[in-house]
N, C-alpha and C positions, 0 to 999 in steps of 0.2 A: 057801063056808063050810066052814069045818075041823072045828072039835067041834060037836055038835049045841046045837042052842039050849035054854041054859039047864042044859047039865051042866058045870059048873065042872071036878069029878070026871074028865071023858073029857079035858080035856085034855092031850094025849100030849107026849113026846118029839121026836116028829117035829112036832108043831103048832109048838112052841117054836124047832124048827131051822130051821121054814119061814117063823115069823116075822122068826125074826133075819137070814137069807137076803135075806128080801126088803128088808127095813128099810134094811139095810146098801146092797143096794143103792140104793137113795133117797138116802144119805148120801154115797154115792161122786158122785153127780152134782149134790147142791146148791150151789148156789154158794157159797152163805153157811157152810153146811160140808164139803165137799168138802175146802180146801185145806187144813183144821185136818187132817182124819183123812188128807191123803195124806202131809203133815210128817210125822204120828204115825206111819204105817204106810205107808213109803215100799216094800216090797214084799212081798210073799207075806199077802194077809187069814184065810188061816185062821189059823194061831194065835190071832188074836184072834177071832174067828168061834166057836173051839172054846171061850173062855174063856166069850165069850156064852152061847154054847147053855149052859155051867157053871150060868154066872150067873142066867139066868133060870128054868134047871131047879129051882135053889137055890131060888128066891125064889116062884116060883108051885106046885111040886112038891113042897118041903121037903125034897129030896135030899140039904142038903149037899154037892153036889158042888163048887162055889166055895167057894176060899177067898180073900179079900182084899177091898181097899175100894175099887169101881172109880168111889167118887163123889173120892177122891182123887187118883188116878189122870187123872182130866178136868179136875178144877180145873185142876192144875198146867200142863196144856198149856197153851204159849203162843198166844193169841188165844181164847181159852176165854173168853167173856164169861156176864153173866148171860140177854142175850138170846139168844146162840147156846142155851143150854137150852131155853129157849121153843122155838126152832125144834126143834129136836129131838124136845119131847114132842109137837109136832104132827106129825111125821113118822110117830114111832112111833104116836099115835093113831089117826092118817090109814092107816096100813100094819093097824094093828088092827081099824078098820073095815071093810078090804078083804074080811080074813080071818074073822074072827068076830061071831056072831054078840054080842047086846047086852051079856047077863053076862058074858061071859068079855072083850070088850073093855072093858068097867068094870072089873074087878078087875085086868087091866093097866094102865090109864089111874091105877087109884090107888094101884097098887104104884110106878109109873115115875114121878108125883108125890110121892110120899114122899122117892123115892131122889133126885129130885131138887131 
């Protein structure tokens, strides 16, 4: 467990990096999405890794540090379906639960439901 249970508040910078880290990696080996995001990102994942940690900083932090519409950005990929999201927010909930405890993977689970 990363931030302690039940401080929303503690969650850090590095919580944020370590989720998307791991996340990511889940997504490099699914089958079902794998091939979308190795099309997308056919080499070097940071860049995108750095936009995430942005992204989610943005979104559970209120940093501001992201700027742009990354639910755009995914539609348009090709083979983007509506079920590939499904899998996705169980990836990242499934990677959520690893990490965190109950709070703090609820208010991921319904930030990353919204976005999606």
């Amino acid at each position: 467990m990363i931030a302690p249970a039940g401080k929303l508040d503690h969650l850090s910078e590095d919580d944020i990096c370590h989720l998307v880290d791991a996340f990511y990696v889940k997504v490099r080996i699914d089958p079902e999405l794998a091939p979308i995001f190795a099309r997308a990102i056919p080499g070097d994942w940071q860049p995108h890794l750095t936009r995430m940690y942005d992204f989610w900083s943005s979104v559970m932090l209120t940093t501001g540090r992201y700027k742009g519409n990354p639910v755009v950005k995914h539609v348009i990929m090709p083979g983007i379906t509506p079920e590939l999201f499904e899998r996705w927010l169980a990836l990242f909930d499934e990677t959520c639960r690893e990490l965190f405890d109950e709070s703090i993977r609820e208010a991921f689970r319904i930030k990353a439901e919204r976005i999606a």
